[in-house]
Backbone bond lengths (Angstrom), bond angles and torsions (degrees), N, CA, C in turn:
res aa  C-N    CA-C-N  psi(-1)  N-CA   C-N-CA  omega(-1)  CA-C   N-CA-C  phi
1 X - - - 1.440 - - 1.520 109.25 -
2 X 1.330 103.27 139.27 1.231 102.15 166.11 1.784 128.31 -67.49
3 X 1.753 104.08 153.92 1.273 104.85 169.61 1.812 133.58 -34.25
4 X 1.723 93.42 -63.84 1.347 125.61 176.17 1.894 119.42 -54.72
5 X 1.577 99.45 -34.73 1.418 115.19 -175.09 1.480 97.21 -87.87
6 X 1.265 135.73 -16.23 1.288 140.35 177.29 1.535 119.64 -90.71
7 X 1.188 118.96 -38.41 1.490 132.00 168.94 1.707 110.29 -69.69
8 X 1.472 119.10 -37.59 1.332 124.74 -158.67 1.991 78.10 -83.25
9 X 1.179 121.40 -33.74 1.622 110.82 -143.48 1.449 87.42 -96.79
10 X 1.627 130.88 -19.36 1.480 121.80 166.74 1.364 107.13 -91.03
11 X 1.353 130.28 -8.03 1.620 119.44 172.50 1.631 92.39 -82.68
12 X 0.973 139.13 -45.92 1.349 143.51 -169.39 1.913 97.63 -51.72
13 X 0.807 131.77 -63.58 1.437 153.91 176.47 1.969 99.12 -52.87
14 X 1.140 147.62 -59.38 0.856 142.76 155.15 1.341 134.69 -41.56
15 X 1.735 113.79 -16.54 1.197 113.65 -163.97 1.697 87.81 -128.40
16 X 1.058 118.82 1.55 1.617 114.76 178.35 1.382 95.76 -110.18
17 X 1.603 132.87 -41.26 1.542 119.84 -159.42 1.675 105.23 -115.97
18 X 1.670 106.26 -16.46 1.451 126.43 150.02 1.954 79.57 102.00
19 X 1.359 125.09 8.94 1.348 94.73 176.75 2.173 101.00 -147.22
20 X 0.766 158.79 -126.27 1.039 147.37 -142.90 1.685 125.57 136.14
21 X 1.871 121.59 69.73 1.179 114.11 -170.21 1.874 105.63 -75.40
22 X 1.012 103.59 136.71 1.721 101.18 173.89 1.673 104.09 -126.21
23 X 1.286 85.77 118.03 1.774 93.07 173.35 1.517 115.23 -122.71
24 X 1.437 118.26 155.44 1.150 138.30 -157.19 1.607 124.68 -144.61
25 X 1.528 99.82 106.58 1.861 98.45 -166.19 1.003 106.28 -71.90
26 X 1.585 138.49 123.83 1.421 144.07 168.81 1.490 109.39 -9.53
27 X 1.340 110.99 -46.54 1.516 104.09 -137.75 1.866 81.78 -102.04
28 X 1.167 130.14 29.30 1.699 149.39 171.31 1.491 100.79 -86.94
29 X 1.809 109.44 -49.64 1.333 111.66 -147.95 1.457 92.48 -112.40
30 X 1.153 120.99 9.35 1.516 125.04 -179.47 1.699 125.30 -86.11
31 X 1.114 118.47 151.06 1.551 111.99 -175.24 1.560 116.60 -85.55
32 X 1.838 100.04 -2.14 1.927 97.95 -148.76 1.911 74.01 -100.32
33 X 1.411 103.05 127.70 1.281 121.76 163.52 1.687 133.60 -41.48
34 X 0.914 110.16 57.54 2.044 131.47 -178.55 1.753 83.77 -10.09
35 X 1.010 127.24 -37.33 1.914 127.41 -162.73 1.910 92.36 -53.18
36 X 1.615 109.27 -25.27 1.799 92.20 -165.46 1.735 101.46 -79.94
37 X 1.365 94.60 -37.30 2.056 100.22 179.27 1.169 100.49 -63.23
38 X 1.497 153.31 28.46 1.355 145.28 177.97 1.545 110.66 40.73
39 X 1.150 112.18 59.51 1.570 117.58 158.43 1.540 109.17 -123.08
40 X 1.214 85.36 130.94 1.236 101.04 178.36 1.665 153.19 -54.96
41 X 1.246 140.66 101.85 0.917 127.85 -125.12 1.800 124.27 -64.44
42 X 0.989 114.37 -32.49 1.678 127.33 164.88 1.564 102.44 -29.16
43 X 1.417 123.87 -37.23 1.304 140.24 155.03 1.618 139.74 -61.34
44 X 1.072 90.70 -13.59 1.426 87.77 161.21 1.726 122.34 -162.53
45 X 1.321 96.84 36.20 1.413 107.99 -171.84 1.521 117.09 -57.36
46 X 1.305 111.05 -18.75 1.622 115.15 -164.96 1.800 102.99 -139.97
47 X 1.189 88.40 46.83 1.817 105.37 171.77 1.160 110.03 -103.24
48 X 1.649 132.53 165.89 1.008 151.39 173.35 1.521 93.56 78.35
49 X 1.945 102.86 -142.38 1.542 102.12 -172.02 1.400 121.59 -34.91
50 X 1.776 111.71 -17.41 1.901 94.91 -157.67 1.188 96.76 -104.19
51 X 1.087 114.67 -12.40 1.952 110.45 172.38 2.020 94.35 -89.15
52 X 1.193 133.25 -8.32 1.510 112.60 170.09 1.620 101.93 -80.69
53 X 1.336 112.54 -25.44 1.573 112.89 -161.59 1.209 104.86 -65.67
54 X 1.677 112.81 -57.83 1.297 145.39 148.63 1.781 107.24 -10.27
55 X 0.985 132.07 -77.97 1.541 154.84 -174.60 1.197 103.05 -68.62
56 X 1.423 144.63 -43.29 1.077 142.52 179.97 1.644 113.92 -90.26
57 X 1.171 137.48 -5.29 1.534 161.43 170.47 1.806 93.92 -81.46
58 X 1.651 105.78 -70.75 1.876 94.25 177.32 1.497 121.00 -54.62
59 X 0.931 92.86 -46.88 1.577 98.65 -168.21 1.944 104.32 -64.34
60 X 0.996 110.07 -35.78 1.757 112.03 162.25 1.284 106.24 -63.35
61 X 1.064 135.71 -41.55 1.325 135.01 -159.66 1.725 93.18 -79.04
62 X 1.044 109.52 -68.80 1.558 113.63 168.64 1.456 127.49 -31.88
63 X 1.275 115.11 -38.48 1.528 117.57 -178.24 1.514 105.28 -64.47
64 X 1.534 102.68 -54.27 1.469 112.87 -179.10 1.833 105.99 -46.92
65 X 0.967 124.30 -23.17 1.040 114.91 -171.88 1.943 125.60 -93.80
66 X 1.187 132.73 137.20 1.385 120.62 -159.64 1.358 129.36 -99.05
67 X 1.475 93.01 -2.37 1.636 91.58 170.76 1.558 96.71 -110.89
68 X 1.284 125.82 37.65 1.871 111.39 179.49 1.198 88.14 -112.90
69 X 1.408 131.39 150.79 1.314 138.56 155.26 1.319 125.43 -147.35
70 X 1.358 145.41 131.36 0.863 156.68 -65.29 1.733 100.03 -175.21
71 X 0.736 94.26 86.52 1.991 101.46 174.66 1.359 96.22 -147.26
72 X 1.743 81.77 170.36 1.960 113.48 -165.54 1.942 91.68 -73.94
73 X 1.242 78.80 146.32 2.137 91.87 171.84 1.823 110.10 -40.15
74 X 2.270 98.14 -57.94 1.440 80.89 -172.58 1.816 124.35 -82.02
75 X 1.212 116.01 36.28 1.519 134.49 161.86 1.657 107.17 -90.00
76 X 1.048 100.36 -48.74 1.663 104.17 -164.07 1.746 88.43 -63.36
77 X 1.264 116.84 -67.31 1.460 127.41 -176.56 2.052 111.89 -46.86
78 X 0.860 113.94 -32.66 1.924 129.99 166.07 1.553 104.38 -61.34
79 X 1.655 109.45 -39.77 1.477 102.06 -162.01 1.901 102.39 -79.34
80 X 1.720 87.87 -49.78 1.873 108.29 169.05 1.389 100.68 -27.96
81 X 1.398 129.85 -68.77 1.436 143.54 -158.89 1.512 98.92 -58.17
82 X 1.208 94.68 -77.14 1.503 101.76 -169.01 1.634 113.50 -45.33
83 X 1.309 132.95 -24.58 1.240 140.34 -175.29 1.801 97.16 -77.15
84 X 1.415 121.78 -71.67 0.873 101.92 176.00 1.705 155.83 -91.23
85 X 1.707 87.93 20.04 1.055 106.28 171.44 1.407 177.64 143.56
């Protein structure tokens, strides 16, 4: 996936549900080449440095921005609760 198609499809998600979980499989942000565990490469073509570059590019982009904010999961889930109840 693209960068651009990834940012537009988590701003989309932030502005419809007002919040945005992003998760990340270790072995995404890892340097040791997924190619030796027999996974396939379409899978991990843009792991290690280019998924930090990647991750560290949104998350800049995000700061700059004033309605994104940035808290731990079990906050988001406290606020959920508390709203409904």
């Amino acid at each position: 996936m693209s960068f651009l198609w990834t940012f537009n499809v988590i701003n989309a998600q932030l502005q419809r549900f007002g919040y945005a979980n992003i998760y990340f499989h270790n072995w995404e942000v890892s340097h040791k080449n997924p190619k030796e565990d027999g996974i396939p490469f379409h899978v991990f073509r843009n792991t290690g440095t280019p998924m930090m570059k990647r991750i560290s590019l949104l998350l800049k982009l995000w700061k700059r921005m004033d309605s994104v904010v940035f808290e731990p999961f079990e906050e988001v889930l406290d606020h959920a609760i508390n709203k409904t109840g």
